[in-house]
N, C-alpha and C positions, 0 to 999 in steps of 0.2 A: 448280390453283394459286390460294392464295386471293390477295385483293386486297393485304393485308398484305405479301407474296412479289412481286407484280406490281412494286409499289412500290419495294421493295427492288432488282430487276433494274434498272429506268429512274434508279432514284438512282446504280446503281453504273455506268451509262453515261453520264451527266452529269456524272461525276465522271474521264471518261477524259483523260489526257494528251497531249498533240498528239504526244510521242513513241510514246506507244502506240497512239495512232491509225495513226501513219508503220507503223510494223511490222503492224498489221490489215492495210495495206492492202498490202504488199509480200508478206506472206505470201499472203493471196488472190491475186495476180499471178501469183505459183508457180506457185500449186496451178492456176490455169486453164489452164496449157497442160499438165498433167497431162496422162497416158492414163490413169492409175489413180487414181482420188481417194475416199481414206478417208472414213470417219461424220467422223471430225476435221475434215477440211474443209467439210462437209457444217457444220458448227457451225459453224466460223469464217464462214461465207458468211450465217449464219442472226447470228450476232455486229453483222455490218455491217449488215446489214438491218433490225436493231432500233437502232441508233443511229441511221443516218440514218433512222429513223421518228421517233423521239423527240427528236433535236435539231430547234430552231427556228431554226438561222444559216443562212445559204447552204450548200450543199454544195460542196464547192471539191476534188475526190476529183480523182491523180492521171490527166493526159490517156491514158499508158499503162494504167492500169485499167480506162478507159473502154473506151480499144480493147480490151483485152484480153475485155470481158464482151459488146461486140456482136461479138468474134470468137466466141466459144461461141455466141452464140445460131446466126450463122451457118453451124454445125456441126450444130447441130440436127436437120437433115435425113438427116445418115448414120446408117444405124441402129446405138442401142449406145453412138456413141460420148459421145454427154452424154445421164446419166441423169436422170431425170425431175425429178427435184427441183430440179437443177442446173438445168436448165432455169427451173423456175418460181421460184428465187432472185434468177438473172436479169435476170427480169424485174419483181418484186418492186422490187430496189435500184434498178435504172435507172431504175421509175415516181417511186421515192421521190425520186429527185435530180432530177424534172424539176419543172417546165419549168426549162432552163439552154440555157446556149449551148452546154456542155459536149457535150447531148445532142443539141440542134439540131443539130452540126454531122454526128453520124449518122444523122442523119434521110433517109428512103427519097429517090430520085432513079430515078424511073419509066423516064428514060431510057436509064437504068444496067444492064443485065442481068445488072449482078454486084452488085447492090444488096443492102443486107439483108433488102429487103422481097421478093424475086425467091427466096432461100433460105430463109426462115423461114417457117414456117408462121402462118398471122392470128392464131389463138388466144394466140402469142406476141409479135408485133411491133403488133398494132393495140392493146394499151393502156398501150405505150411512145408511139406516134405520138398518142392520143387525150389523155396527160398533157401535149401542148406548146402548147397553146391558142393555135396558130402555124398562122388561117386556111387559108393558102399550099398548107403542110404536110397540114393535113386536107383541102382540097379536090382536091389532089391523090391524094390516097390512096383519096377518095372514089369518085372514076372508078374502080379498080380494083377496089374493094370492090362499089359494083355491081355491077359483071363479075362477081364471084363470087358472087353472091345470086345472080344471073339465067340464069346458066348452067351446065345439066345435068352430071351427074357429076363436081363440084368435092365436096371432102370434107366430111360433113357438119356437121363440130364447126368447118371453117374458116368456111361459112356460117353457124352460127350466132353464131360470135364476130363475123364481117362484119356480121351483122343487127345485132347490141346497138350496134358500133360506129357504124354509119350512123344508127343512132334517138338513140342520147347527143349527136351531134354536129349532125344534122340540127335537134334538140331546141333546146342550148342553143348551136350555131351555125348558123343559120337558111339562114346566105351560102353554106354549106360544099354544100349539095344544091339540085341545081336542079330548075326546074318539071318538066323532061320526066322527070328521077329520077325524084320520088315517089309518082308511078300506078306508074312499073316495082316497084318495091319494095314500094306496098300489092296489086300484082296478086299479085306472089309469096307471100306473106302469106299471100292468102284462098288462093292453092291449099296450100300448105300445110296449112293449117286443114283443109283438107275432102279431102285425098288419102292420111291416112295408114292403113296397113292394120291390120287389129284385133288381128293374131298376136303373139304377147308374142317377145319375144328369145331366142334361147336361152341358156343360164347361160355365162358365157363362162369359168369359172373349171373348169369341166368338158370332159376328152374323151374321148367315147363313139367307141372306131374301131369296132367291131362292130355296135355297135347306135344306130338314126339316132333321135333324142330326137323324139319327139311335138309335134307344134306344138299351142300351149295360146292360146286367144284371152284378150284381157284382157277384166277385168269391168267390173260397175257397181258405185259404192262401197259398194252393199249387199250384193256379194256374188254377187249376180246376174247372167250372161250378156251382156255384149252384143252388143247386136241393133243397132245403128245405129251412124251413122259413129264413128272416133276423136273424143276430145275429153281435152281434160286431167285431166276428172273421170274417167277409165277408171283402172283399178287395174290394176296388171301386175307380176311378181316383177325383168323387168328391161325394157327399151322400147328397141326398131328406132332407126336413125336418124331417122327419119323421122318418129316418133312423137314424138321431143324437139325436132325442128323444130316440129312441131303444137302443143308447151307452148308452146317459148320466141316461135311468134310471135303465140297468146292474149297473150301478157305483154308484149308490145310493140303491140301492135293501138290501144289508147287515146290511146297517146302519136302516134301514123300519122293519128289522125284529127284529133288537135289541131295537126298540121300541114296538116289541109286548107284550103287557097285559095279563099273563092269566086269566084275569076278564072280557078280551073281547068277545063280545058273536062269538061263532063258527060261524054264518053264513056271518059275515064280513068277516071272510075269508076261505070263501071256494074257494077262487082263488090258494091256497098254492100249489095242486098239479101239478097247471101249473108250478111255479117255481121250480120244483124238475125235470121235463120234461126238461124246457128250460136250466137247468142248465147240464142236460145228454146228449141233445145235444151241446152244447158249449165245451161240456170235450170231446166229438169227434173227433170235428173239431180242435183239442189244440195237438191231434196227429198226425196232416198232418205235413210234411217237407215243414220249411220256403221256398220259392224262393227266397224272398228277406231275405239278414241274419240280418238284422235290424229287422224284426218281431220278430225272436227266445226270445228277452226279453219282447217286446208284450204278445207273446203267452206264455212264463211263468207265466206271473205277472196276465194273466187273468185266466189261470188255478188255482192258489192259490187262485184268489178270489174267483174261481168259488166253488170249497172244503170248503173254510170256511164258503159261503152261505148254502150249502147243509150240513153243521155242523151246523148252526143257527138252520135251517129248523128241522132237526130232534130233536132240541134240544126244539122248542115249540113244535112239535108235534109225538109222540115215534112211528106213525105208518108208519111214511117213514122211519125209519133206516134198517128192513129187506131190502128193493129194493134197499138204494140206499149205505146199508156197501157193499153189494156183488158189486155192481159198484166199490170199493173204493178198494176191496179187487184186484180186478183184475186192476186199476191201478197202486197199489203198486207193483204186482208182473213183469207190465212191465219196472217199473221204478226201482228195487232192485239192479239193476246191472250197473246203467247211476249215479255216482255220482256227472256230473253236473248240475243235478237236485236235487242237495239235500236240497234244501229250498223248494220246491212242495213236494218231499216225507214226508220234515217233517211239511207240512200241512194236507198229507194224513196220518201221524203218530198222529197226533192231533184227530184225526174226529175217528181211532181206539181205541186211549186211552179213551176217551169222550163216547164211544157206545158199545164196546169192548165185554165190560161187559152182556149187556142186549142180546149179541149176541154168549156167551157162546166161547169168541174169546182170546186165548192169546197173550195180546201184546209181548212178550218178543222174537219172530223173528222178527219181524220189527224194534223192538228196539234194540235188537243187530246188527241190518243190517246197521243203523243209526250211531250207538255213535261205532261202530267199526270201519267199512268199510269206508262210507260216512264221517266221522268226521273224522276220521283219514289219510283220503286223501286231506280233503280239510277245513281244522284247520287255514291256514292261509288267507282263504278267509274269507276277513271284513264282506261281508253282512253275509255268514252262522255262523259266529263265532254269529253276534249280535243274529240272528234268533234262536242259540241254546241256546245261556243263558236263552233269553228269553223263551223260550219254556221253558226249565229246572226251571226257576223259578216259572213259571206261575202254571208248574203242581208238583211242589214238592213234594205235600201231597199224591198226586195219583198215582207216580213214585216210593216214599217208600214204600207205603201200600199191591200196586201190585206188583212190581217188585225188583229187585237188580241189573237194571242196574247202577245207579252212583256208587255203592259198586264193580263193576264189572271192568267200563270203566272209571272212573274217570280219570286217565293220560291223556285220552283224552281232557277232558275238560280242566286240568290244561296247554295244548296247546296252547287254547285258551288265556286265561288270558297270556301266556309265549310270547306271539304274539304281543297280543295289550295291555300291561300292565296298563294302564292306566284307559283303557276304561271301565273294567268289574271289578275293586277294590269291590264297594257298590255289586254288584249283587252277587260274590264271596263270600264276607263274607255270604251272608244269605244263599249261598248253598253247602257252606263249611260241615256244623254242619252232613247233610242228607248223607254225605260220608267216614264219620267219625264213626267205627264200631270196637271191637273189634280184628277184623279179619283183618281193612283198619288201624289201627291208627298208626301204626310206619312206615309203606310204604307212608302215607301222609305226616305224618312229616319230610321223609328224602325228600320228593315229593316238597315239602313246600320251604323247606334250599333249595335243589337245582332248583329252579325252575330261576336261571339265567340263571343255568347252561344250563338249558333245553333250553333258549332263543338262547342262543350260537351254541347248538346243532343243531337247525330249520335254526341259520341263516348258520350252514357251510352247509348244507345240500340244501337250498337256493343258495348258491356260487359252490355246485357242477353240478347245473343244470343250473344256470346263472353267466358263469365267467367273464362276463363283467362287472359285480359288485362286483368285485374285492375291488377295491379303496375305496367301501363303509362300507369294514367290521369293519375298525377299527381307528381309531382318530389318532395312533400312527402307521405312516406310514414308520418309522426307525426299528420296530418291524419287524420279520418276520410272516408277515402275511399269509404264508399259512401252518403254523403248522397245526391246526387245519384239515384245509383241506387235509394234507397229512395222517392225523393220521384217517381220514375218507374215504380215499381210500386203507390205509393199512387194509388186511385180517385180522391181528392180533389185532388191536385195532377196528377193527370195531365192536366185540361184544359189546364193548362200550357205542358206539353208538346205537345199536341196543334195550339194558337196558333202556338209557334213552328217547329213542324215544318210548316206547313198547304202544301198543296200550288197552290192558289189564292188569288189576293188579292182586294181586295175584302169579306173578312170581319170590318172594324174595322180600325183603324190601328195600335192595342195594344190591351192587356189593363190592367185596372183594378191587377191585382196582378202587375205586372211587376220590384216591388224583392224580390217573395216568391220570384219564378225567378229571379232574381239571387242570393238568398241561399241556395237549395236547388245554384248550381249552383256555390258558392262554391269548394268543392272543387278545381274543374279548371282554376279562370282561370291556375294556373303551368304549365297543359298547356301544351307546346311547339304543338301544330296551332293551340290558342286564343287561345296569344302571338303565333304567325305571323297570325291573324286578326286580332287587334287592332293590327297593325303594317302591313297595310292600309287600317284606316278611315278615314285623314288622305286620303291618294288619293283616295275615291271620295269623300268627303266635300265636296272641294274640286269634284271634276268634278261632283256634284249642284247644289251651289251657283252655278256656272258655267250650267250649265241653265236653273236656277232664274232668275237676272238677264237672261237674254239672253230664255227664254220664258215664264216662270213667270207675269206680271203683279202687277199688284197685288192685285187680290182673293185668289190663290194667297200669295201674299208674310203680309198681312192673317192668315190661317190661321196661318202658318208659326211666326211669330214666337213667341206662347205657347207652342207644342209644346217652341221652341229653348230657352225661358228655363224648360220643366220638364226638360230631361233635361239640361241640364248637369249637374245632380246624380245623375243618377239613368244612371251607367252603366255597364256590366262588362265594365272592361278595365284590364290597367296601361296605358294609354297617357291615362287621363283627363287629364292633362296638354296634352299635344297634341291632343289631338279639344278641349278647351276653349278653348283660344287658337286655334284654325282658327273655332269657333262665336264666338268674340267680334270675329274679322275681318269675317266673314263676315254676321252683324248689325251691323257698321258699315256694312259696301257697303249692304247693304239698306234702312238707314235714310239712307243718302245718296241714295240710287236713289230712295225714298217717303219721304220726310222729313214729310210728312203723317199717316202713320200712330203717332206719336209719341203725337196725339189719338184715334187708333183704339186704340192699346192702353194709352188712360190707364188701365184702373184694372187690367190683368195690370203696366204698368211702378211704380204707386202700391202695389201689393202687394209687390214685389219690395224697393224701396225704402223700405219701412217699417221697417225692424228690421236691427239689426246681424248677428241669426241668418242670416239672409240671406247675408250677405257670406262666412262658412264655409262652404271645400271652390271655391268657385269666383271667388275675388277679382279673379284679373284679366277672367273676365267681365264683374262687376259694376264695373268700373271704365270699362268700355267702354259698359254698359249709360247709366253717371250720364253722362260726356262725353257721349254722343245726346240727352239730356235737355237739357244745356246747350245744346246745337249749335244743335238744329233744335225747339226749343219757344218757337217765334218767328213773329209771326205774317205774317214776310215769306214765310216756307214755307206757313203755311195760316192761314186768314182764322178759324179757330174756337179758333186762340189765343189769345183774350183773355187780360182781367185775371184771371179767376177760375181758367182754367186753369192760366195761368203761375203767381199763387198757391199752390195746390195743390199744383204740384211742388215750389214753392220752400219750401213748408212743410215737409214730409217728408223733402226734401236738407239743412233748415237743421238739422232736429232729429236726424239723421243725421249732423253734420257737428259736432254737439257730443257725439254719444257715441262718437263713432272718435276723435274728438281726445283727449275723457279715458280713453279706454282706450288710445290712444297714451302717454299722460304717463305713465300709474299702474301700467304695466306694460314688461316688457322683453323679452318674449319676443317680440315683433315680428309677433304677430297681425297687426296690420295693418301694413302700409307705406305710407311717406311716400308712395307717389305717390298709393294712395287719396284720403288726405286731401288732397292738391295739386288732386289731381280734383275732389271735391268740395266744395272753395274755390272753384275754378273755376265750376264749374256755379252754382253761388248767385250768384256776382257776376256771369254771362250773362246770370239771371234776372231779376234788380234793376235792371239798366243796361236792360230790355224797361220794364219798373214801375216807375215814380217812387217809389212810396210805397212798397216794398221798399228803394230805398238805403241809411236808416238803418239799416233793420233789420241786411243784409245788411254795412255796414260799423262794426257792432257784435257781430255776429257774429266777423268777422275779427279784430277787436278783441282778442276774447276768448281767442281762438286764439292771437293772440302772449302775453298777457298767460301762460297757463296754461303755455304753454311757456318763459319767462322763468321765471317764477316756482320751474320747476323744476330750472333750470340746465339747460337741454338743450345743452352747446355743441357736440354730438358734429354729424357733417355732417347727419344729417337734420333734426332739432330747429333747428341755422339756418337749413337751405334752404328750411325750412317756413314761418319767422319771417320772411324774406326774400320768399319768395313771398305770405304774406297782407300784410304791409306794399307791394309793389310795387299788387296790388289794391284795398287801402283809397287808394291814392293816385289811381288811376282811378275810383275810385266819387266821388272828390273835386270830379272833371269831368262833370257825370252827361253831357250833350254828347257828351264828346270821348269817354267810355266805352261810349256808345250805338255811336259810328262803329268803336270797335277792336275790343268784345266780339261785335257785331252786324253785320259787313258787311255791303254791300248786293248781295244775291243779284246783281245782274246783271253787279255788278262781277266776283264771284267765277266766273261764267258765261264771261264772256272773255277769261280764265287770260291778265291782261295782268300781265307782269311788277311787280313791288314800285316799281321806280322810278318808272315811267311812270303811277300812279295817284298824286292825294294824299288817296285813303284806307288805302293804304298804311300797315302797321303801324308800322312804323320812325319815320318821319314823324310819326303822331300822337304815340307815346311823345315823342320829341322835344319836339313840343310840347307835352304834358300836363307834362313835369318843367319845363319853362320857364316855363309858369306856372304852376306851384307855389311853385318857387325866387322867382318876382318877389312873389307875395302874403306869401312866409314873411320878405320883405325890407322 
């Protein structure tokens, strides 16, 4: 059934009527006390079952139905008369409508020998009892349920359902199993593990009266004989009891050991070294060549677990780690060079970093074998992409302390995230900060902005090995879509490519022609994977920044700045918008934080500020850029702000501030906006109010500003608030005094964030006074 069809089922059960519910349910009441119950019923039981799956209210199902459905279970036991389905329908609805009181109220009562749990078999009553998250309830059932792990000739599929149940609940209710339980239950385990017999099943769908079927032993997944004990890696056409006891309790064994105590006494478990045994042989038998090539996933997924066991194992007890690192060591060396194993290697990368230590071992060839080699061949596959955040998360602390590989290989990871954008945002931010070094920070940052680009780059490289995915690169199929691709098979642009694919960092922070991979990968910026990438870079951009301020320093900072003020222009993504107003906040903190460096990047800020060309494609940058200029080019922030400096800027904001203004008058299309120019009114008369011999200048300047505005009738809102705003400043430049105190406060006032009232250099206050004496001298 496709998804289309799914969809349509769950619509037309959400659309059901409380009367036609009433009748679902009175019909099922029927039919349960049936002796003979059709396919029909068989539906209608399968009917209820998918509603109460897919509704999200409380279940409020009649008390009679209730009883009626743990009377069939408790029938169960006669043979015949509830067929199997009916059985497992059941139980099915009943898990669905718990926890309730409805179900609590038939919940087992061990005292009771007419109880439900006294007639039902566990297979069907323990994940009724396990859905009531109703302590009480499970620890009582628990007592029984041991009893039945522990004790001989109880039915095999009841223990195995007892075993799942006591591990889920022991698991994630810790209260429900007590200390002297869980030695009995890992004792059980490990003989499990090591007692079951090699002889395959007989077919059970066969009967031979005449002639007695041959017993056939199971193999090894290659096909081969075996010779040693059971293990879950044995191949067999059908498997004893006993031998699915030996799966099912490999498949609980990790979770047994993550409930061990170290308050627990040693001799409960002196079975451990069986498990270190049986887990060496299992990692054996995980190196025979599948026969069948459906095992190959088999046989990874039990390798992995079988490593993170023997990672538990050493981890309660430090005296298996010599025997079984050297085991791990020499897995990793046969598996260094197969990177479709790279979810197993980077479980035996795990159990190195974890033991490593105690073993006088450096991780850092493993770890560069990994995050080079292995990630950087296979970055686009989902399951390792998720397997290495996670890892990288999980050991962040252990990864910086010991090593430099994310300071190393990072590119790599930022693959990841350029892959499946969406998927690793949350986990990125937190391992952002750990790669972020004086040495990494302006190669992340350019890593950061481009990481659409980097999207674009994976998918042409994608389309050069699958050109039947042509059609998929791009939304706009009038475009010529194989720019990109040609500019990826051309020799001359492939260094390009090669930059921003690199597997290591450390080789330059960009490339001189990075507007040229911009424009070759122009193509694919309305890919959806490059949109979902560009609709992360605000995210990380801000958690870089964050870093940046709290460790970064100044002389980091110092670097930063010119990098910020070249690539506001220069970057490929629709979201230039937002990635620019995050760099124009984000250069404000910065220049609050080092207000100093104002005089460190006079002549990148006298550059920028020279020319109106400038001000195009990134306006509200450069508005934030001139306010810093006004703010902090003062020499209460640094003592190398003199007269000449402050000049200087005020030369270039002044000459600046007369050709935004006639390009404000002369035109309408609103190139620029009033707050620019507000701004940069601003910033000249901060300047002037520092410089004596700048005031005329600067309130001749203003001057000019109304006068040109006037002149053209502007009475529309901007054209006043402009007129209004440089007149409010020629009237403070009038004070040069009281202009000094308003434009200029004095840092230390501003340092003791004392309220507006409580100071009288307080804004408010001065204006007050400046119009006072204005008013008395105009009198």
């Amino acid at each position: 059934m496709d998804a289309a069809s799914v969809d349509g089922v769950f619509r037309d059960l959400w659309e059901v009527s409380q009367i036609e519910l009433s009748d679902l349910y009175t019909k099922l009441e029927k039919g349960l006390f049936l002796k003979q119950r059709d396919a029909q019923f068989v539906d209608t039981m399968r009917q209820m079952f998918l509603f109460e799956h897919s509704t999200t209210a409380e279940s409020r199902i009649p008390e009679s139905l209730m009883a009626s459905l743990f009377h069939t279970l408790g029938q169960c036991d006669e043979v015949n008369v509830v067929p199997n389905a009916i059985e497992r329908l059941c139980v099915a609805i009943l898990k669905e409508v718990s926890p309730s009181e409805q179900t609590r109220v038939y919940q087992v009562n061990s005292d009771n020998s007419n109880s439900v749990m006294s007639s039902i078999p566990s297979s069907l009553t323990l994940p009724v009892v396990a859905c009531q998250f109703d302590e009480d309830i499970l620890t009582k059932t628990m007592t029984q349920v041991i009893h039945w792990i522990s004790t001989v000739g109880i039915d095999p599929s009841a223990q195995i359902t007892g075993l799942l149940f006591a591990t889920i609940c022991g698991f994630y209710h810790p209260k429900t199993l007590s200390m002297e339980q869980k030695p009995v239950v890992m004792r059980q385990v490990i003989e499990w593990l090591n007692s079951a017999s090699l002889s395959q099943a007989p077919n059970p769908y066969t009967h031979k009266i005449f002639k007695k079927e041959s017993e056939q032993n199971v193999t090894e997944i290659d096909g081969s004989l075996n010779t040693g004990t059971f293990t879950l890696m044995n191949i067999g056409q059908y498997y004893t009891p006993d031998q699915m006891l030996t799966i099912h309790s490999f498949s609980v064994l990790r979770k047994w050991l993550l409930l061990y105590d170290g308050n627990d006494s040693a001799q409960n478990w002196q079975f451990l070294p069986l498990i270190q045994e049986h887990c060496f042989r299992v990692l054996e038998q995980c190196h025979r060549k599948c026969r069948v090539a459906a095992d190959e996933e088999v046989e990874e997924a039990v390798f992995q677990e079988c490593i993170s066991i023997l990672d538990q194992l050493c981890q309660i007890d430090v005296q298996f780690v010599p025997k079984t690192f050297d085991v791990i060591k020499r897995q990793a060396a046969k598996m260094c060079h197969n990177s479709d194993k790279a979810v197993s290697f980077l479980r035996l990368l795990q159990f190195i970093l974890n033991h490593g230590e105690s073993m006088m071992c450096d991780p850092d060839d493993v770890l560069t074998t990994y995050f080079s080699a292995f990630l950087g061949e296979k970055c686009t596959d989902y399951n390792v992409g998720f397997e290495t955040v996670t890892f990288v998360e999980a050991n962040l602390e252990k990864l910086c302390r010991k090593t430099e590989i994310l300071q190393k290989y990072f590119p790599n990871l930022f693959k990841i995230i350029a892959w499946s954008p969406r998927n690793f945002v949350s986990e990125f931010v937190d391992i952002l900060p750990a790669t972020v070094t004086t040495h990494t920070a302006i190669e992340i940052f350019h890593m950061i902005l481009d990481l659409p680009c980097l999207s674009a780059a994976m998918e042409t490289v994608l389309l050069q090995t699958k050109p039947s995915d042509v059609d998929n690169l791009s939304s706009d199929r009038n475009t010529n879509t194989c720019t990109s691709m040609e500019a990826f098979l051309n020799p001359l642009q492939k260094p390009l490519f090669n930059f921003i694919l690199r597997h290591k960092g450390g080789q330059g922070d960009t490339i001189s022609r990075l507007d040229v991979l911009h424009k070759v990968l122009q193509d694919l910026v309305n890919h959806p994977r490059v949109r979902q990438s560009a609709s992360v870079v605000p995210d990380l951009l801000r958690t870089f920044f964050v870093t940046i301020a709290q460790d970064g320093g100044r002389e980091l900072v110092n670097r930063l700045i010119p990098v910020i003020i070249e690539r506001t222009i220069l970057l490929y993504s629709n979201e230039t918008e937002a990635i620019q107003t995050i760099l124009s906040e984000e250069l404000l903190l910065l220049f609050k934080i080092y207000p100093d460096l104002v005089v460190d990047q006079k002549d990148e800020l006298l550059e920028l500020i020279s020319t109106p060309r400038n001000v195009i494609a990134r306006q509200n940058f450069f508005i934030h850029v001139v306010w810093c200029l006004g703010e902090y080019c003062s020499i209460g922030f640094d003592k190398r702000c003199d007269h000449q400096v402050i000049s200087t800027f005020y030369e270039s904001l002044e000459c600046l501030t007369y050709e935004i203004s006639a390009e404000i008058q002369n035109t309408r299309d609103n190139k620029y906006t009033g707050r620019l120019l507000s701004t940069l009114m601003s910033s000249v008369t901060k300047l002037a109010s520092r410089c004596q011999d700048l005031v005329p200048r600067a309130m001749l300047c203003l001057t000019k500003v109304v006068q040109q505005h006037v002149q053209r009738h502007l009475v529309e809102e901007r054209g006043t608030s402009l007129i209004q705003r440089a007149n409010e400043l020629v009237n403070i430049l009038k004070l040069p005094n009281v202009a000094s105190s308003i434009l200029s406060p004095d840092i230390d006032v501003e340092s003791l964030n004392l309220p507006l009232h409580r100071n009288n250099t307080s804004l408010p206050i001065l204006m007050q006074i400046s119009s006072y004496a204005l008013n008395k001298s105009a009198c």
